[in-house]
DOKOL-424597 format. One record per residue (C-alpha): x, y, z. Coordinates in steps of 0.05 Angstrom, whole numbers, padded with zeros to 5 digits, always signed. Example, Ala and Ser with C-alpha at 12.3 -4.5 7.8 and 13.67 -1.06 7.14 Angstrom:
+00246-00090+00156;+00273-00021+00143;
//
This chain:
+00317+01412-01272;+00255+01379-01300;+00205+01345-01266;+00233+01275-01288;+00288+01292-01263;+00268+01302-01191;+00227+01238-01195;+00289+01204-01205;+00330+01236-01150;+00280+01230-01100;+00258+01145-01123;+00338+01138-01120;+00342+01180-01041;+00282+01129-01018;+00312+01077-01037;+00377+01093-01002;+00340+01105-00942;+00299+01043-00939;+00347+00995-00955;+00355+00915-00926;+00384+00932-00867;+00333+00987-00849;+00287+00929-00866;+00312+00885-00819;+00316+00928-00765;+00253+00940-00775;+00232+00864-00780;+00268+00852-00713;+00233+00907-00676;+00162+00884-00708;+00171+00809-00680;+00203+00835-00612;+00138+00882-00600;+00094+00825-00615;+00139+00781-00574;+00127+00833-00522;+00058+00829-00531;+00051+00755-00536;+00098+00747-00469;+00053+00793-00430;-00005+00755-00457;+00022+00688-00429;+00042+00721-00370;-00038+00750-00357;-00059+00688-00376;-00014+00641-00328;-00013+00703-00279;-00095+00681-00276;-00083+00608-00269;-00039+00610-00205;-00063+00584-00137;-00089+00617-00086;-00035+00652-00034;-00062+00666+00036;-00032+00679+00107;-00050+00608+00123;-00018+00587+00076;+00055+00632+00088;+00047+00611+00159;+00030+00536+00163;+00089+00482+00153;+00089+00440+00092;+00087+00374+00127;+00027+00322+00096;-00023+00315+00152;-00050+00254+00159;-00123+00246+00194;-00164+00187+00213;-00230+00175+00187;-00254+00218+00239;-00213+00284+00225;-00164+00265+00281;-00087+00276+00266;-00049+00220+00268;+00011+00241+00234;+00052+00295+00214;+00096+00268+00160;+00161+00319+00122;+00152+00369+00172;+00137+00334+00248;+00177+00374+00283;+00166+00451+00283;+00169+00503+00339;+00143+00571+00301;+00178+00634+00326;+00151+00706+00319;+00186+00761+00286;+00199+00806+00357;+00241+00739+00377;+00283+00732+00316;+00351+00765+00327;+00370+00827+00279;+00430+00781+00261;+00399+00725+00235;+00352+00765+00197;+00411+00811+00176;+00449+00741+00156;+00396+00717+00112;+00389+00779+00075;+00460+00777+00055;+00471+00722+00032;+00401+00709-00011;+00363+00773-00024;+00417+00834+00001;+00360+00886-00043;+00306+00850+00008;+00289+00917+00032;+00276+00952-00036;+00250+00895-00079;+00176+00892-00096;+00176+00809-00085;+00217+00808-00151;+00284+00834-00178;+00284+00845-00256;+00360+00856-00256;+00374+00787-00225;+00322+00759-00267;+00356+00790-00321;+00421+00763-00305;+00389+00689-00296;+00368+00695-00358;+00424+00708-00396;+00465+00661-00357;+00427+00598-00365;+00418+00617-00448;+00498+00608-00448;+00511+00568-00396;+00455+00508-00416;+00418+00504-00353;+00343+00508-00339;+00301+00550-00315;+00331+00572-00252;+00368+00637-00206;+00337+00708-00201;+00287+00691-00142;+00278+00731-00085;+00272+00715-00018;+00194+00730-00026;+00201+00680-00089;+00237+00629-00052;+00179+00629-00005;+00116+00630-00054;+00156+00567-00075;+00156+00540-00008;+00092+00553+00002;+00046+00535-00059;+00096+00499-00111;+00143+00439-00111;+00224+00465-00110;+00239+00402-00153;+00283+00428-00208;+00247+00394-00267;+00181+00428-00235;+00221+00493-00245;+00178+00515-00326;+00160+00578-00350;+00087+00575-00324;+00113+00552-00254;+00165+00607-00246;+00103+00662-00280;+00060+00651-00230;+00119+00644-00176;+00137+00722-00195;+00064+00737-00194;+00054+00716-00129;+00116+00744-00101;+00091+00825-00122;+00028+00793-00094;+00058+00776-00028;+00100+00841-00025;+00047+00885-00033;+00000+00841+00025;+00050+00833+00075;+00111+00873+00107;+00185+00853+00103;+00187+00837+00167;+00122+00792+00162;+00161+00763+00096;+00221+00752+00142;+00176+00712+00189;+00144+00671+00139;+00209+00653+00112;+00236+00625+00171;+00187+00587+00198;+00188+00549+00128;+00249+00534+00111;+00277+00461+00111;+00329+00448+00162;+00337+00381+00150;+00329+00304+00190;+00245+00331+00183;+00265+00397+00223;+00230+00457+00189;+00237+00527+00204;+00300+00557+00245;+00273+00553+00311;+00257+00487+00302;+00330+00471+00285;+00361+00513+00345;+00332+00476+00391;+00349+00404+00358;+00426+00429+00347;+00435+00469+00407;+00372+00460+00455;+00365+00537+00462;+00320+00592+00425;+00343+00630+00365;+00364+00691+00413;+00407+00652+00449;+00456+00633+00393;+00526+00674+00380;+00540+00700+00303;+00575+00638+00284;+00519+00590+00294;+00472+00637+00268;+00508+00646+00207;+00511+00562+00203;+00437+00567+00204;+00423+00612+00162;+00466+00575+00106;+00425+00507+00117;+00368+00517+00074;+00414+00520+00016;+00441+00452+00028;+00410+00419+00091;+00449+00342+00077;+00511+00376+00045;+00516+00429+00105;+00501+00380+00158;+00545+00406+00214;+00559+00337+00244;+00565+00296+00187;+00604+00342+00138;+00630+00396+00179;+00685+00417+00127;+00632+00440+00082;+00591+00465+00133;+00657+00506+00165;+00666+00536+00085;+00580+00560+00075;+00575+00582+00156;+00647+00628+00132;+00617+00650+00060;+00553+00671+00104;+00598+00716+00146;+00633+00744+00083;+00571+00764+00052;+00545+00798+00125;+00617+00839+00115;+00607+00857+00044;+00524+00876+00059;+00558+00916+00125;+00508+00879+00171;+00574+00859+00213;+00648+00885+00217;+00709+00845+00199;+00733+00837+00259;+00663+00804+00283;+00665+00758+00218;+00738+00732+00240;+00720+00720+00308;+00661+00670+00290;+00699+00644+00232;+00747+00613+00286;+00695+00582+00322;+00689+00509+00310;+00626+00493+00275;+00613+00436+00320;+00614+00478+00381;+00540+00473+00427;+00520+00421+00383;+00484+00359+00414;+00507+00306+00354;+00466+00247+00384;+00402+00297+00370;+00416+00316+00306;+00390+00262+00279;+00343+00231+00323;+00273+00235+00283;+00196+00251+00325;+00143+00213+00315;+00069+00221+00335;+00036+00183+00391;-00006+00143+00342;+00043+00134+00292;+00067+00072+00321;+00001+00042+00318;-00015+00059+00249;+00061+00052+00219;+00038+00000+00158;-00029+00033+00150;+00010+00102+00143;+00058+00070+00088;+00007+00042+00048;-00020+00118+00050;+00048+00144+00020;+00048+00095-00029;-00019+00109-00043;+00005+00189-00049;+00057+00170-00092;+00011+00134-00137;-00030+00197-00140;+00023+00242-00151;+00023+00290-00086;+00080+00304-00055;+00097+00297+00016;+00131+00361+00027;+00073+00401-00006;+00033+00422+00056;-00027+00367+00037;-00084+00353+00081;-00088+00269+00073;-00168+00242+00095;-00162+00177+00106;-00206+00106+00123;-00168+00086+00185;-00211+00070+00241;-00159+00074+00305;-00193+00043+00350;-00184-00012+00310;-00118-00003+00296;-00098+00004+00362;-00134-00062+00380;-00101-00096+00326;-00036-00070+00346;-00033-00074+00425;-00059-00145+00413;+00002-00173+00373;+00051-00125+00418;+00011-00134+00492;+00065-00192+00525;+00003-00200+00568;-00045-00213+00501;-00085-00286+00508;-00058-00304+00443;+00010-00339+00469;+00062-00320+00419;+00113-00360+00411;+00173-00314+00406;+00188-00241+00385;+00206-00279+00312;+00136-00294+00304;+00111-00246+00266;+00037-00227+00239;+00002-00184+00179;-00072-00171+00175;-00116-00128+00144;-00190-00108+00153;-00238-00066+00097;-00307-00051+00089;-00335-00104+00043;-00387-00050+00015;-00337+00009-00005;-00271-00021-00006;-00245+00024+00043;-00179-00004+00090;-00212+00003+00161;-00142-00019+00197;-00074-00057+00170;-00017-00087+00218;+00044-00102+00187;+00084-00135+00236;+00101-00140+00317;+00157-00120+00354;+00184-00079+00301;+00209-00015+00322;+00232+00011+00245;+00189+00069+00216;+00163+00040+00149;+00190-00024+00160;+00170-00091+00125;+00088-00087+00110;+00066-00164+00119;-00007-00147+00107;+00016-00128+00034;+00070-00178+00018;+00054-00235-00026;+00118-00276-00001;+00070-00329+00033;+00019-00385+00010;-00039-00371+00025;-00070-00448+00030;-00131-00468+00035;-00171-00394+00034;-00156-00395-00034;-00213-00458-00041;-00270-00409-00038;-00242-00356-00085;-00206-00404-00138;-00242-00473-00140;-00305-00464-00103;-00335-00399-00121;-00320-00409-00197;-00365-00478-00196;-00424-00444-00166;-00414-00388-00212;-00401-00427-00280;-00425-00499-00265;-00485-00486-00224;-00456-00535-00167;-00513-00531-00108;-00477-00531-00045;-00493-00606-00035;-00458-00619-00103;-00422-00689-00097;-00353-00693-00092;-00301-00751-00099;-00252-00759-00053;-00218-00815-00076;-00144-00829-00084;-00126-00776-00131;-00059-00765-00172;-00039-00691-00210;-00049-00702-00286;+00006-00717-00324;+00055-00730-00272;+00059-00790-00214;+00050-00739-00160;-00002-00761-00107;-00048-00713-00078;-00072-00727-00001;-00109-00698+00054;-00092-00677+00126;-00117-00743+00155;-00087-00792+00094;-00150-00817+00084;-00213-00814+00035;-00285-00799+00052;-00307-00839-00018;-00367-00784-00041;-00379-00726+00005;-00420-00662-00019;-00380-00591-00032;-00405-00565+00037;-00376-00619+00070;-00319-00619+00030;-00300-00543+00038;-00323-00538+00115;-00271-00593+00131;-00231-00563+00081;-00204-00628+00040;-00163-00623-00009;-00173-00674-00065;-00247-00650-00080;-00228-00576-00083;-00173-00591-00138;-00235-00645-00170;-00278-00584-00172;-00223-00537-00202;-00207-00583-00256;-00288-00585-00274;-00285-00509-00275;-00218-00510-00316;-00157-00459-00296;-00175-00409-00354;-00245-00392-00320;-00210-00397-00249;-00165-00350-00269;-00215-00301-00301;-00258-00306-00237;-00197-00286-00199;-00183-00224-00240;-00259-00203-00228;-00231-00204-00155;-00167-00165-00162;-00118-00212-00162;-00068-00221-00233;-00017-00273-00225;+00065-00263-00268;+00055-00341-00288;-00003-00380-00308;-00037-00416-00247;-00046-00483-00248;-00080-00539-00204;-00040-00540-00147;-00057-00468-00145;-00135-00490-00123;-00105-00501-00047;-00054-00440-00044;-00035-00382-00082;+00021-00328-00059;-00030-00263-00046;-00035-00217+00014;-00078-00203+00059;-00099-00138+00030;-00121-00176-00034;-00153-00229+00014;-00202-00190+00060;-00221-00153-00005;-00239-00214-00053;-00282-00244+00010;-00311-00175+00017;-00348-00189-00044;-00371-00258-00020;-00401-00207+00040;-00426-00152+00002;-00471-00200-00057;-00424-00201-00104;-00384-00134-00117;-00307-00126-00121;-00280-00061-00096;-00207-00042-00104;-00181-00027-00031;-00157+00038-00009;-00127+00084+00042;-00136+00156+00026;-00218+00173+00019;-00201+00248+00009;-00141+00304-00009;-00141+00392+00013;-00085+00420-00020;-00049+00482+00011;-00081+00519-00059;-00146+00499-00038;-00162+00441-00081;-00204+00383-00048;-00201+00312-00095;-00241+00259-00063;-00222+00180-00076;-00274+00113-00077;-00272+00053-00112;-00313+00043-00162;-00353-00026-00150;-00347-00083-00206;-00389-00145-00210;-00344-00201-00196;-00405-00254-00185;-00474-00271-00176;-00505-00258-00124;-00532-00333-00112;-00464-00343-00121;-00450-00304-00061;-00496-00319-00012;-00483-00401-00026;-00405-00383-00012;-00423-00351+00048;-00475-00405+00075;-00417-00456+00064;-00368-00411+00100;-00409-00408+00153;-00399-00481+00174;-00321-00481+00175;-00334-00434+00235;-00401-00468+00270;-00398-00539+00247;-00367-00581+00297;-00321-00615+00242;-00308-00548+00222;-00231-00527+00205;-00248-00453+00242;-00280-00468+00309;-00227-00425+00356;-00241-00364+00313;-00321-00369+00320;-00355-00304+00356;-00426-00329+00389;-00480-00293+00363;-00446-00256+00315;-00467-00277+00232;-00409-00301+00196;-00364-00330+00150;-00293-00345+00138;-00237-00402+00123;-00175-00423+00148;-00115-00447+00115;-00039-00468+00129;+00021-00497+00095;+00060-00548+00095;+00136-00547+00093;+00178-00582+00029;+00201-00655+00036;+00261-00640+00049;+00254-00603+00109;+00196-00651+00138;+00248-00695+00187;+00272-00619+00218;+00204-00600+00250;+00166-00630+00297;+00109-00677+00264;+00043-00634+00250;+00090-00570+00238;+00073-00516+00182;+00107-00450+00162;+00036-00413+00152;-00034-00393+00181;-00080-00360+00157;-00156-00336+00178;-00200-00297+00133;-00267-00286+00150;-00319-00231+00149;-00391-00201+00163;-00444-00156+00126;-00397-00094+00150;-00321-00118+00159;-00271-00168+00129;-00211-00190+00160;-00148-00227+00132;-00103-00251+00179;-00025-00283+00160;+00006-00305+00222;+00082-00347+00210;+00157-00325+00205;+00200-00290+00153;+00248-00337+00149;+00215-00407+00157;+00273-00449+00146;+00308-00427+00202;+00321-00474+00263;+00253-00458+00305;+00209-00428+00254;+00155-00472+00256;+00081-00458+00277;+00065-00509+00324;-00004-00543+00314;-00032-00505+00378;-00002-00438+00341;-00039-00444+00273;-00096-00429+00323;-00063-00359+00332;-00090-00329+00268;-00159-00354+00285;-00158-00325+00351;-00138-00256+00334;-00192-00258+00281;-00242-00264+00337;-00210-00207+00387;-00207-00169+00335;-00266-00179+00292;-00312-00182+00360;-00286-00110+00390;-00300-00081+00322;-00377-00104+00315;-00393-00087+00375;-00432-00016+00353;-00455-00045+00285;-00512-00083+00260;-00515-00151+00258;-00547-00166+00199;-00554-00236+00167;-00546-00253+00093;-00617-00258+00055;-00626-00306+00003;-00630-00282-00066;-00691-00306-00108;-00658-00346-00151;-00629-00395-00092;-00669-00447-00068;-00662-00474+00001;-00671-00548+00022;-00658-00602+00065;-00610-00658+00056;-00588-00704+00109;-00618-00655+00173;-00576-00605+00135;-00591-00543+00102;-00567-00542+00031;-00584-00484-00022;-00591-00493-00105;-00596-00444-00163;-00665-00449-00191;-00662-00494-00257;-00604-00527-00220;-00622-00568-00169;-00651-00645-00184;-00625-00657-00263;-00571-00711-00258;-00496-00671-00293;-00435-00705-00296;-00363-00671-00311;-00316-00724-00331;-00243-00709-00332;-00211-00745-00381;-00136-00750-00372;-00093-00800-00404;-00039-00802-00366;-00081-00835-00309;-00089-00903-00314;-00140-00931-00283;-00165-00862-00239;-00216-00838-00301;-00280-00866-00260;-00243-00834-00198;-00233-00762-00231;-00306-00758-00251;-00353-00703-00212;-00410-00747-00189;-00479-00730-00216;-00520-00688-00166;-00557-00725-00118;-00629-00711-00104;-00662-00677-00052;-00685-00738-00019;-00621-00769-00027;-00579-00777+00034;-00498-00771+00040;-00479-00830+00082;-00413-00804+00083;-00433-00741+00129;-00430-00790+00183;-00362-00810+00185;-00335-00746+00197;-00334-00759+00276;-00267-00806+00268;-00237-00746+00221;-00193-00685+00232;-00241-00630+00225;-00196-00558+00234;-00186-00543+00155;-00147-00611+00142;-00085-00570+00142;-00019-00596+00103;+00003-00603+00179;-00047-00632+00212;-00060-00555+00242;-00130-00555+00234;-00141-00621+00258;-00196-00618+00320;-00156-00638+00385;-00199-00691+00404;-00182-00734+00346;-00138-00780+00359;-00124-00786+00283;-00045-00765+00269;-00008-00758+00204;+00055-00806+00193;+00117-00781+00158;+00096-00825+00099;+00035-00780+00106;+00073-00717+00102;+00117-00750+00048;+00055-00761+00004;+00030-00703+00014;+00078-00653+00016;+00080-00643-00064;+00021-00594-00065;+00031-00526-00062;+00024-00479-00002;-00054-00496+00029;-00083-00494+00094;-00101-00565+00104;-00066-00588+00053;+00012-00613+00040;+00044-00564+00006;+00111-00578-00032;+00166-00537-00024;+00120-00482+00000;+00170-00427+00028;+00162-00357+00043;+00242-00345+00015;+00254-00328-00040;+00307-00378-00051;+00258-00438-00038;+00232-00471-00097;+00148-00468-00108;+00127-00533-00136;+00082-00513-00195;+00059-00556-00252;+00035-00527-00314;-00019-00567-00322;-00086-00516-00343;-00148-00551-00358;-00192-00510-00399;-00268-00530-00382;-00256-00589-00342;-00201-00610-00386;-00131-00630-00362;-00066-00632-00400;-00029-00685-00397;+00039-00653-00422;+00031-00616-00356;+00113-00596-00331;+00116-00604-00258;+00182-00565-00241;+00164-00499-00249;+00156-00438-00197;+00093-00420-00176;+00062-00360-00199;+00069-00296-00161;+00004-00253-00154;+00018-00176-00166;-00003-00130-00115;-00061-00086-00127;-00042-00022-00077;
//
């Protein structure tokens, strides 16, 4: 045979041995050894990334522990009831039942089980499902422990790191330590954790005190604590309680004749059903019940869970809160409330952080999480909206000095033949905006907002946290639907200079990994500080001035500020409460260190006896100054200093403050509106008098109502003799919800209709194609 011929033969054997299938055998085997290799690298890698696993962390409960600003607990919330048990008292049979019927190769695992892995595996590739099965009972508490059990939390990385830790766990800790672990953790349902825990709920006696069939109905729980519920579904708790015996049979950890014994037992048997679902609370949980919901939203927002063993920090001061509280629930309380009906929602923060010192969301409510009144924005808020909507903008964009002449003058809304009154029906001719906002009238606060024009009023809002579903409009100048949350932070800037901060709850986050977020607000310039400090110097009166709308809720000695504001009820509910009657009051005032909101009224105002008398709107007032005086006791009492940009003077033995370049040059703001004949000269800001001008009109405030000129008369000072007529209330009671002014159709339902016009003047323009029949704009909360 030549030599070309054995070329030939052996090119032609080659070929025959490496032909396409050998190839793509070969292929296959290539990309599964660099899968291989890719897998273990992801596994190393996500392996490195898992938290941290410690005995403290196998042993403690997953509940979310809340603390007060001083580290004290004050609640335990997913896991508030938990009696741990060692593992010398857990009985062989319970450990022998939970072995068998989730782990039965417990014993000679190393924290994981490739084979049931395996099968997992192949059975959710065919059978569609996610990532789930295969764990071990040393899985199924690394889970517990460190990660959420959420199925959509259930990835590749998640269940990695999960295996890791389990041959981490295993190779730390005994079985029998395992065991223990394991039982103290588990989720028994109605906030019960852990087995002991549950034993004595169900059956008031310790884990080695129960017989095989009630052990067997525990150890089935965890699987399905609502589904196996004993007293509520016992058919399906009868049918996991029997497959728990089965698999004790089948793992020989009992005999047959033992598993039909138990398996006749009713699974009701011992069980107290009354207990089952009674739910424990902390001492101080009652106090703090709002506070503590505004935390779990605040969680939420943040995305912890509640079951995940989190350490919660937050603001809470509870002394506070437990003033605020035993002061709207103490039937021996000064404050005189009317009826258990009567309900309340306040909320106090630090002016200079934003941080939520105390919140009370109702009284007499014994429901855990119930209705939150501080946060609800269900109610008008009157006339403290004057110093954040009509007010505070003119100082801000118009320069006003606080002796800044104001009409009040007969006044009509633009564009419509609605009339706009005060609490007393009458008209001061030109007063100056101190005057104006101490007695809190109404037809100069909606002169000034229509100078400063809705679109800047709205943007001066914003800078204070508060956005709005609808457009505002005038009416809006003398009540608003905001909390009390959003209140006592917008006057916090008025305290602090000028800042806005975003309130909050939680100052600070441990998670059961180790992982410590802190939380502050951020502060944002909202307005000057002239702007400020004039705000505040006005504010000061409604409390100290003797016409002033907020005398009941003045502290002596203490500096200052705050407003007052109620609201009147729609016309045609006027002839069904007593004359004088509103359906809200409100107090909001503050120092250098607190600020305090305060909404005081009932849920369902148009309900035979749900009105605030006028001795009640003083309710709101008075709780302001229990509350507000026990809390600066231990802190400074520090007065406002005058920026250098304000000038102070002296008009009519009054002190009255300017803006540098702002103070003597005559300005006028005409309104111009078409649509009303005849009441141009009257809608016209008067040109700023001088400083040695004098405001004859100061003194003719003795014959007035003083308290806030509320809508009802509410703020009226009981020595004047001055009362409002139904034709008073009639004319009046087209404004929307304002302390002293008449709000129309101001409800807190949400079936009553909130007069609203749409009338937005941009820069002290009106429009005169103003509508007049819509809703009032909602403000959105800001939690």
């Amino acid at each position: 045979m030549s030599s070309d011929e054995v070329y030939s033969r052996l090119k032609k054997n080659r070929k025959k041995k490496h032909g396409p299938i050998f190839q793509i055998t070969m292929w296959v085997l290539f990309f599964l050894v660099v899968l291989f290799f890719i897998g273990c690298g992801v596994f190393v890698y996500y392996a490195s990334t898992a938290p941290n696993i410690s005995y403290k962390t196998l042993s403690s409960d997953n509940s979310t522990t809340i603390y007060d600003r001083n580290g004290k607990v004050i609640s335990r919330l997913g896991m508030q009831n938990r009696d741990y048990v060692k593992q010398e008292d857990i009985p062989d049979n319970l450990k022998n039942a939970i072995i068998s019927v989730e782990d039965r190769h417990f014993y000679t695992d190393k924290g994981v089980d490739p084979v049931r892995i395996a099968g997992a595996a192949v059975n959710n590739v065919f059978g569609g499902g996610g990532l789930q099965g295969g764990s071990t009972l040393t899985q199924q508490l690394v889970k517990l422990s460190v990660f959420s059990t959420k199925a959509s939390d259930q990835t590749l990385k998640r269940k990695a790191q999960e295996a890791w830790l389990a041959t981490k766990v295993n190779r730390e800790y005994s079985k029998q330590q395992i065991l223990e672990f394991y039982i103290n953790k588990v989720y028994m349902g109605n906030n019960a954790y852990g087995m002991q825990t549950a034993s004595e709920v169900m059956y008031h006696k310790p884990l080695s005190e129960l017989d095989l069939s009630q052990i067997a109905l525990l150890a089935g729980l965890p699987q399905a604590p609502v589904a196996y519920n004993p007293v509520h579904n016992p058919k399906y708790a009868t049918a996991r309680r029997n497959q728990v015996l089965e698999a004790m049979v089948k793992n020989k950890s009992i005999s047959r004749a033992q598993a039909d014994q138990a398996e006749k037992e009713d699974v009701q048997a011992g069980i107290d059903k009354k207990n089952v679902d009674k739910t424990p609370t902390q001492k101080d949980e009652k106090y703090a019940d709002a506070y503590i919901g505004q935390v779990l939203q605040e969680m939420n927002q943040k995305g912890y869970k509640l079951n995940a063993g989190n350490k919660v920090y937050t603001n809470i001061d509870m002394d506070v809160q437990k003033k605020m509280y035993n002061l709207a629930n103490d039937e021996n309380s000064d404050l005189n409330f009317p009826n258990n009906d009567f309900q309340i929602g306040a909320t106090m923060t630090n002016p200079n952080n934003g941080k939520v010192v105390a919140m009370l969301g109702s009284r007499k409510q014994n429901v855990q999480f119930g209705l939150n009144r501080a946060v609800q924005t269900d109610h008008s808020s009157g006339s403290t909206m004057k110093p954040l909507m009509d007010y505070g903008p003119a100082i801000e964009y118009l320069n006003y000095p606080t002796y800044q002449p104001l009409k009040d003058t007969p006044y009509t809304y633009p564009g419509t033949d609605r009339k706009l009154h005060d609490f007393d029906n009458r008209y001061e001719g030109t007063i100056t905006m101190k005057k104006a906002l101490v007695e809190s009238r109404n037809i100069p606060a909606i002169r000034t907002l229509e100078a400063v024009g809705i679109p800047r009023a709205t943007e001066f809002l914003k800078g204070l946290g508060m956005t709005f579903k609808e457009p505002l409009n005038l009416q809006n100048g003398i009540g608003a639907y905001i909390s009390t949350e959003q209140e006592a932070a917008a006057y916090g800037a008025f305290a602090n200079g000028g800042t806005y901060y975003k309130p909050y709850t939680i100052s600070k986050v441990e998670t059961p990994t180790g992982e410590t977020n802190h939380y502050e607000a951020k502060g944002k310039e909202a307005m000057s500080d002239s702007t400020a400090f004039m705000m505040t110097e006005m504010l000061k009166g409604v409390m100290t001035d003797p016409n002033g709308s907020g005398t009941a809720a003045n502290i002596p000695g203490l500096n200052q500020a705050g407003k007052t504001g109620t609201t009147q009820f729609p016309d045609d509910w006027l002839s069904s409460v007593p004359e004088g009657s509103s359906m809200d009051s409100w107090f909001t005032g503050y120092t250098k260190n607190l600020s305090l909101s305060v909404w005081t009224g009932y849920d369902h105002p148009l309900e035979p006896g749900h009105y605030i008398s006028q001795s009640q709107a003083k309710i709101s007032q008075l709780f302001y100054k229990e509350v507000m005086e026990d809390a600066s006791q231990d802190l400074p009492n520090d007065n406002w200093t005058k920026p250098a940009d304000v000038i102070k003077t002296r008009m009519d033995n009054q002190t009255q403050y300017y803006i540098a370049g702002h103070g003597g040059e005559a300005k006028e703001n005409v309104i111009k509106n078409s649509t009303q004949s005849g009441q141009t000269a009257d809608n016209k800001a008067v040109a700023n008098l001088n400083n040695s001008q004098t405001n004859k009109q100061d003194e003719q405030t003795t014959d007035k109502s003083t308290n806030n000129g509320t809508t009802a008369n509410n703020e009226q000072k009981p020595t004047s003799d001055t009362k409002q007529t139904n034709g008073t209330q009639d004319a009046t009671s087209n404004q929307t919800g304002n302390t002293d002014n008449k709000q129309a159709n101001t409800t807190t339902t949400n079936n009553e209709q909130k007069p609203n016009t749409n009338s937005q003047p941009a820069t002290g323009q009106t429009n005169p194609t103003s509508s007049t029949a819509t809703n009032s704009p909602q403000p959105t909360t800001n939690n």
